[in-house]
C-alpha positions as CSV (number, residue, x, y, z in Angstrom):
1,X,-0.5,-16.1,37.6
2,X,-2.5,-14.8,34.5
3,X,-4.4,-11.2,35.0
4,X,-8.3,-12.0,34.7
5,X,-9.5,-11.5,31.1
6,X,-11.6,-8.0,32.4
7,X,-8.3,-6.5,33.9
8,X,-6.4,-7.5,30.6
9,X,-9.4,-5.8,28.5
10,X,-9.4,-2.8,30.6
11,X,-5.5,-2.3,30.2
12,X,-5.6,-3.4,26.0
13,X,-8.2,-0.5,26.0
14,X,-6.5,2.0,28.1
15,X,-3.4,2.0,26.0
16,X,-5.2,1.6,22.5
17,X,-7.2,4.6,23.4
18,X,-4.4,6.7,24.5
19,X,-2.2,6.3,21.4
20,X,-5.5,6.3,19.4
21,X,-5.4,10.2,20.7
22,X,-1.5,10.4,20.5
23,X,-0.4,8.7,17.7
24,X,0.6,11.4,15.0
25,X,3.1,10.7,12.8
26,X,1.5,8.0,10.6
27,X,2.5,4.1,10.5
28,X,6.0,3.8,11.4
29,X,5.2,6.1,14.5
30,X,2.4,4.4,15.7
31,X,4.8,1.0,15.6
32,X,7.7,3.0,17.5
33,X,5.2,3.9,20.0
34,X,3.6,0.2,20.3
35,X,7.0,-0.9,20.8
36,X,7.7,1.1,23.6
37,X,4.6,0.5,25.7
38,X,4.4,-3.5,24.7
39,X,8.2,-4.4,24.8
40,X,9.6,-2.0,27.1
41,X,7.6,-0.7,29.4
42,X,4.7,-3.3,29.8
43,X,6.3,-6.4,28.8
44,X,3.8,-8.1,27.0
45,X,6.2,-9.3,24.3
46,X,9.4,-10.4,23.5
47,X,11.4,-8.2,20.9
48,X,11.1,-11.1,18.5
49,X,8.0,-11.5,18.9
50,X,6.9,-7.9,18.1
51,X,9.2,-8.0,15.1
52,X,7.2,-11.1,13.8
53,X,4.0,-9.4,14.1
54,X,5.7,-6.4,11.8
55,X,6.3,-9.3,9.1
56,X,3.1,-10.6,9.5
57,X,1.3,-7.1,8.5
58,X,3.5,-6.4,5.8
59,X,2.1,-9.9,4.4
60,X,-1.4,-9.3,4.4
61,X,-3.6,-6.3,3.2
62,X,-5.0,-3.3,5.6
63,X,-3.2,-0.8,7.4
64,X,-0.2,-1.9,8.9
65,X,-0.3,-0.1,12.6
66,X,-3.8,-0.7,12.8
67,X,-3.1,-3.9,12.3
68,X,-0.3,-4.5,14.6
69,X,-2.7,-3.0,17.2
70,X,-4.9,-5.9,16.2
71,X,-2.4,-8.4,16.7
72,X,-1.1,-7.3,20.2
73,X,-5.1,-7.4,21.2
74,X,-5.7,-10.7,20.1
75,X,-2.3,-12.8,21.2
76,X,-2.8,-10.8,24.8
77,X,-6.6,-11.6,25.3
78,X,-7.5,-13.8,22.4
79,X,-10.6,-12.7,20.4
80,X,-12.2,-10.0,22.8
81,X,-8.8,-8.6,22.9
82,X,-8.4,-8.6,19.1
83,X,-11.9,-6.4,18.9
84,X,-10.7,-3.8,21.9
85,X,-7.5,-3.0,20.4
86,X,-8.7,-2.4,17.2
87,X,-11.7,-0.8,18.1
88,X,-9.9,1.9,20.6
89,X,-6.8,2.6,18.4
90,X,-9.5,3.4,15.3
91,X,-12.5,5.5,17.7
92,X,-10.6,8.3,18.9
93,X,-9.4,9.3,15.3
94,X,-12.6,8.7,13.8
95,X,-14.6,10.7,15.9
96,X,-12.2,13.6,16.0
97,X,-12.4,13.3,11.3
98,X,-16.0,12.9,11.9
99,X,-16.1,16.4,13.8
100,X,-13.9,18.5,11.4
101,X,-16.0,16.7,8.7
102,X,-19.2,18.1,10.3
103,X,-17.2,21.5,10.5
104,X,-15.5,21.2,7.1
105,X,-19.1,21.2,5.4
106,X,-20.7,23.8,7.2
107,X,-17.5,26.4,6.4
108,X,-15.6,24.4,4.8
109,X,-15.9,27.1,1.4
110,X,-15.3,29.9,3.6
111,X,-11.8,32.0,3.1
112,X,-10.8,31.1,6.5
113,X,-10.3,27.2,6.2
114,X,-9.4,27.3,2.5
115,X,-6.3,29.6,3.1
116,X,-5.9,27.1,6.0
117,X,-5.7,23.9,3.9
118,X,-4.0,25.8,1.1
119,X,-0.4,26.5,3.8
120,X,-1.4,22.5,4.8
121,X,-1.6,20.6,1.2
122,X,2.2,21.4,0.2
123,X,3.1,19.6,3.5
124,X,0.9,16.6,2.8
125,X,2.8,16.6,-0.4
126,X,6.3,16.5,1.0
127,X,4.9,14.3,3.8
128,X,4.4,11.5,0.9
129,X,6.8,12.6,-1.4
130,X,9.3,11.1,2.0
131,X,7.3,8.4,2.6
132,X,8.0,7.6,-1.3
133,X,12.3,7.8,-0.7
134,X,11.6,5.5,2.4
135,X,9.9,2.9,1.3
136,X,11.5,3.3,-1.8
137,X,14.4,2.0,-0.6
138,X,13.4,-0.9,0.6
139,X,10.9,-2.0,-2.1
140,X,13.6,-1.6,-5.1
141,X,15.6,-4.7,-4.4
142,X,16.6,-5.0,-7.9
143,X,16.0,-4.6,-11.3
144,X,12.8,-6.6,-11.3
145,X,11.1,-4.9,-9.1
146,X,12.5,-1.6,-10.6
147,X,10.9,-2.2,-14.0
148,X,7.9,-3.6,-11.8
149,X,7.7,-0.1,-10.5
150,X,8.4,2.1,-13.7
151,X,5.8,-0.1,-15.5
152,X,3.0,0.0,-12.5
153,X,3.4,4.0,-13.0
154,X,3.3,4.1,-16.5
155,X,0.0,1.8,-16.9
156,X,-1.3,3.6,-13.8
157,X,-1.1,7.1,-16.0
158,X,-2.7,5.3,-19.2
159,X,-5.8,4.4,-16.6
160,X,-4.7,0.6,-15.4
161,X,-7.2,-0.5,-12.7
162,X,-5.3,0.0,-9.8
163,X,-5.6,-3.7,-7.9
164,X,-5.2,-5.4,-10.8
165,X,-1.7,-3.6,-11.0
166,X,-0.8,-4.6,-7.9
167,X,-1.8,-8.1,-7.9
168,X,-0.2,-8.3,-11.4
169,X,3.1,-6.6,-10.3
170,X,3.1,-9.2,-7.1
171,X,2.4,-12.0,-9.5
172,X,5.3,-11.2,-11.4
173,X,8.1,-10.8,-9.2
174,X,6.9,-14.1,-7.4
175,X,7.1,-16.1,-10.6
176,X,10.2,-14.5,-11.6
177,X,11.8,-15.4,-8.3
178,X,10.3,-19.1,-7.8
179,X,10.5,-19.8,-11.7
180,X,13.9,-18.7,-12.7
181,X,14.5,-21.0,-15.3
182,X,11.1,-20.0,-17.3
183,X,12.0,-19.1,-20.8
184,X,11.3,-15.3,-21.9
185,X,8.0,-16.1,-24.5
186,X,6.7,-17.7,-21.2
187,X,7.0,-14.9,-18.8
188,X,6.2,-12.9,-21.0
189,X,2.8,-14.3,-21.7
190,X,2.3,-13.0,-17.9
191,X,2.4,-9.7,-18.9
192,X,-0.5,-9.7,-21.6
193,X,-3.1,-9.7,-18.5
194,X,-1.7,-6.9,-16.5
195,X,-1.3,-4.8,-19.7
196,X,-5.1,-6.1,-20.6
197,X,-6.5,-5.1,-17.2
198,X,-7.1,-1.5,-18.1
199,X,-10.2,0.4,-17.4
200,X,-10.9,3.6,-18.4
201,X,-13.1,6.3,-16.8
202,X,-16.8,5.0,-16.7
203,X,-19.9,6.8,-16.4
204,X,-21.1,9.0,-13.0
205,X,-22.6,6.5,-10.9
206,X,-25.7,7.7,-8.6
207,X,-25.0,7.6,-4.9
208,X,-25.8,4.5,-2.6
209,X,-24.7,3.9,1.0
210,X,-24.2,0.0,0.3
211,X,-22.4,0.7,-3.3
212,X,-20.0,3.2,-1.0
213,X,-19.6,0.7,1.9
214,X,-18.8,-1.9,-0.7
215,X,-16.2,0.1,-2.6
216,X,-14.4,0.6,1.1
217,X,-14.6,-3.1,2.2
218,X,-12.8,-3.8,-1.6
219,X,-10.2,-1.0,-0.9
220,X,-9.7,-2.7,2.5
221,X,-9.3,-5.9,1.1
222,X,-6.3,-5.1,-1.0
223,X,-4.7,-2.3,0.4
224,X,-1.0,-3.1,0.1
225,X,1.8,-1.2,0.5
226,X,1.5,2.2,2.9
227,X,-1.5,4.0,4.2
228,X,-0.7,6.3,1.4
229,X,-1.6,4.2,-1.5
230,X,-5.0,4.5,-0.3
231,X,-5.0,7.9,-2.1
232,X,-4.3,5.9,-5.1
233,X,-8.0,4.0,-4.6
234,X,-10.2,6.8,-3.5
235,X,-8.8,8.6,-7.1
236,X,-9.9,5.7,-9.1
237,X,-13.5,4.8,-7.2
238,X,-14.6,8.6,-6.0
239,X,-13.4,11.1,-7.9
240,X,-13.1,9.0,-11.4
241,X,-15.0,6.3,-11.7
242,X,-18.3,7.1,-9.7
243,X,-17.5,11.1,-10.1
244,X,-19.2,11.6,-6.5
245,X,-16.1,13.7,-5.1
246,X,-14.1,16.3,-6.9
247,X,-10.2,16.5,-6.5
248,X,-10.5,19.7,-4.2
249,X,-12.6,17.2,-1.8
250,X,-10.0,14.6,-1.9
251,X,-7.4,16.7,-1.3
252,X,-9.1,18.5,1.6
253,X,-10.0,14.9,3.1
254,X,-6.8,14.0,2.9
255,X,-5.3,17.0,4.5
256,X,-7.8,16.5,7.5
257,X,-6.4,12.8,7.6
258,X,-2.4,14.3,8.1
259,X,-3.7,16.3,10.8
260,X,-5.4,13.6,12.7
261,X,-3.8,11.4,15.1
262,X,-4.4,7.6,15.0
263,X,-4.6,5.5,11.6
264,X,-4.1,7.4,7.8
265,X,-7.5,5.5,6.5
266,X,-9.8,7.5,9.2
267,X,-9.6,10.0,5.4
268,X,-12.6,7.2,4.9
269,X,-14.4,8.7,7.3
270,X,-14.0,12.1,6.2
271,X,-15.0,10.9,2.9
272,X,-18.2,9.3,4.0
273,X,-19.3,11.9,5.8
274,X,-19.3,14.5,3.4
275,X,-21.2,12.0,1.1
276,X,-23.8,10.6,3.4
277,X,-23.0,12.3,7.1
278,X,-22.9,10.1,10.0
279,X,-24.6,7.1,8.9
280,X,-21.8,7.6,6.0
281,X,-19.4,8.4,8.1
282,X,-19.7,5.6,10.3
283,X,-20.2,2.6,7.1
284,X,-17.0,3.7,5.5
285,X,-15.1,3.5,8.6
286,X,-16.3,-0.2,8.9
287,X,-16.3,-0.7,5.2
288,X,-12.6,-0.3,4.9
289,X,-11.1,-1.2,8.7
290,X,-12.9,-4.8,8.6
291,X,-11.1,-7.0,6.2
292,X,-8.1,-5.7,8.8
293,X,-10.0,-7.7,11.8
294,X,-10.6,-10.9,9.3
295,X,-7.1,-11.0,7.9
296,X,-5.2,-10.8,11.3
297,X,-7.7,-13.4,12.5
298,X,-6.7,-16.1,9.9
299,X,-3.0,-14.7,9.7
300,X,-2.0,-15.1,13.2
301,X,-1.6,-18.7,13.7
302,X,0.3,-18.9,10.7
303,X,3.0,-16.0,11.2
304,X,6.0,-18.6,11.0
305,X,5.5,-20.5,8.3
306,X,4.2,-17.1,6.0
307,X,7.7,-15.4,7.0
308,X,9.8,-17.9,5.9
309,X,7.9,-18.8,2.3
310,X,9.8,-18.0,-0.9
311,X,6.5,-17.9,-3.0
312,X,4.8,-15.0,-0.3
313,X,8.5,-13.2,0.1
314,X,8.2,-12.9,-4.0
315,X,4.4,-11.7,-4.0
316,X,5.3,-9.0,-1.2
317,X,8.4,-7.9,-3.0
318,X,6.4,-7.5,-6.5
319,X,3.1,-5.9,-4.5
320,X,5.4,-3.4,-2.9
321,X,7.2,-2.2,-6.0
322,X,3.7,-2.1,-7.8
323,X,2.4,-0.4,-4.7
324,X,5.3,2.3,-4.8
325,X,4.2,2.8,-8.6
326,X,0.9,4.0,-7.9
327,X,1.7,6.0,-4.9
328,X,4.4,8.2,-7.2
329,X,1.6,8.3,-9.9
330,X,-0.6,9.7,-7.3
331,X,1.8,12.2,-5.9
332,X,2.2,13.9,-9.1
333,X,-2.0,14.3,-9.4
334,X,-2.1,15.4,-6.4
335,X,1.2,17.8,-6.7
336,X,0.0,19.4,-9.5
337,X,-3.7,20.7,-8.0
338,X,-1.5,21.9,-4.6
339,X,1.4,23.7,-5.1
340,X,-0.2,26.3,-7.6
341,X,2.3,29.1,-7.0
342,X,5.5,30.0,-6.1
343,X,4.5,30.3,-2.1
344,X,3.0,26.9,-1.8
345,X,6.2,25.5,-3.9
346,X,7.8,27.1,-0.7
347,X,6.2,25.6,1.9
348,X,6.8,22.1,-0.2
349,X,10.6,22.5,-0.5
350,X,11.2,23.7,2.8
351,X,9.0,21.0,4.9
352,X,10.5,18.2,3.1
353,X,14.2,19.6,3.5
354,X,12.7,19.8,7.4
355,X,11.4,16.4,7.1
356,X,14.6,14.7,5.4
357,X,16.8,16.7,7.1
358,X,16.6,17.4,10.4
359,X,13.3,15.0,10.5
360,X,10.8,17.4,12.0
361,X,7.8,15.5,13.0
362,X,5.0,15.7,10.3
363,X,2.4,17.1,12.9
364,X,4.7,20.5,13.7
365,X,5.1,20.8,9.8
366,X,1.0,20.6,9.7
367,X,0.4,23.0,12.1
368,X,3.2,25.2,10.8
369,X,1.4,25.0,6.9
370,X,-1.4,25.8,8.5
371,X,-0.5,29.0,9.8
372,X,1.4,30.2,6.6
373,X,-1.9,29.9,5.0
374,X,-3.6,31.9,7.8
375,X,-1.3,34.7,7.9
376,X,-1.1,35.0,3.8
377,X,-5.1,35.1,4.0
378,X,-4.6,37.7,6.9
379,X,-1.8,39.8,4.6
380,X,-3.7,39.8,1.3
């Protein structure tokens, strides 16, 4: 007999909100762990069925765990389930980025939290730099999607607007693959547009609340890839094009996003809060978890027939190669403004040797930067 839909709530929200509070480690942790308490301890699904619902988030834009959350809410208690889920695996880790926001700009300038974000930005580095070998090897199937890459990273350093790149590099591998017999002058005249789509650093654009929630709800939209080619976006939009962060602030937001639990994009909130506090805060966090809601909304019912097309298989392989493009372009940025001598070049080498090696989890390797850069402050 089927649990009453208040008893399934209550139980969706229970576990959403404890690995909301739990879940460090980024995507592929949060999925372990949703395995565990859906498959094998609660039963909810099947193992096939959880590994469809990993296809289907890899197909559509958004945050991948997030969205998986989404997707166990919704198939165990339809459309109020959908909202719980998502709603208690986001809360926990936006309230905790909205405190340390609320912190980080009182003393955020203060010695004592910049030589604590100066030990924890080398690991964020190695963190990504990882992420980058992982997903590399799955992304590079071939030589297409090689080139795809190499190109994606190269247009992406000459100022190539990043979504265009990545619907461009998708768009290419999934003619490539559906249209083999297309002569070279006609694939080729694919390439003009992606080339053509560069934009270049505009003009500092004043502050609004709905031009910031609107810039999030686009980033949303078309986040392929990995959490970590949001970094990519907020670059482009914040610190480039509108000029209303500077690189320090993205770093730091991004540091307070590693050492978070819950979802990677909770950086948003960091982000909005420092630009417009709470009522920022809490607009960006909508602005760029929503399109996540919509999209596993519409995707659901058609998880079977999306997994087995040839013409989406191409446009995933092309948008992850693109994807993986931009996040190596972004690395290096953000490489070069933190490891700035030879002690943070340290704590770089060693936590990805710990990470790769003996595969630390990334939380320990936070809170182990962190105190390097307390006790140098304390030793200077």
């Amino acid at each position: 007999m089927e649990q009453p839909l208040s008893k399934r709530l209550g139980e969706i929200a229970t576990l959403f909100l404890k690995l909301g509070i739990t879940g460090f480690g980024g995507p592929a942790a949060h999925i372990g762990m949703m395995h565990d308490e859906t498959v094998k301890r609660r039963k909810w699904l099947s193992d096939q069925e959880f590994l469809d619902l990993v296809g289907a988030t890899n197909l559509i834009p958004g945050p991948n765990s997030t969205e998986m959350a989404i997707h166990i809410g919704y198939l165990r208690a339809g459309w109020p389930g959908l909202i719980t889920a998502g709603a208690c695996f986001i809360a926990p880790a936006m309230l905790i980025v909205m405190i340390l926001a609320a912190i980080y700009v009182r003393y955020g300038t203060t010695p004592q939290v910049e030589w604590l974000l100066y030990g924890i930005k080398p690991v964020v580095i190695a963190i990504i730099l990882q992420a980058l070998w992982s997903l590399g090897q799955k992304a590079i199937k071939g030589w297409l999607t090689a080139v795809v890459g190499a190109g994606v990273l190269g247009l992406y350093f000459l100022g190539a607007n990043e979504i265009a790149l990545l619907f461009g590099g998708g768009l290419l591998v999934m003619l490539a693959m559906n249209y083999k017999r297309l002569s070279s002058q006609r694939m080729a005249a694919y390439l003009v547009p992606i080339g053509a789509l560069t934009i270049l650093s505009q003009a500092l654009t004043p502050f609004s609340l709905p031009l910031m929630f609107l810039t999030f709800l686009k980033i949303g939209s078309v986040l392929y890839g990995s959490g970590y080619v949001l970094l990519a976006f907020l670059r482009a939009e914040f610190v480039v094009d509108y000029g209303w962060l500077t690189e320090q602030q993205l770093l730091d937001a991004i540091a307070i996003g590693q050492v978070t639990p819950g979802p990677v994009l909770t950086t948003a909130t960091f982000i909005g809060y420092l630009l417009a506090g709470t009522p920022g805060a809490l607009l960006a966090t909508l602005g760029i978890f929503l399109p996540a809601f919509i999209f596993v909304a519409i995707s659901n019912p058609w998880i079977p027939r999306l997994r087995s097309s040839a013409w989406f298989s191409g446009l995933l392989d092309g948008v992850n190669a693109a994807a993986l493009g931009l996040m190596g372009g972004v690395t290096w940025q953000l490489g070069r403004s933190s490891i700035v001598d030879p002690l943070t070049a340290l704590i770089a080498a060693a936590s990805l040797v710990l990470l790769v090696r003996f595969k630390v989890n990334s939380t320990w390797l936070i809170a182990g930067g962190a105190l390097v850069g307390l006790l140098s402050a304390a030793l200077r």
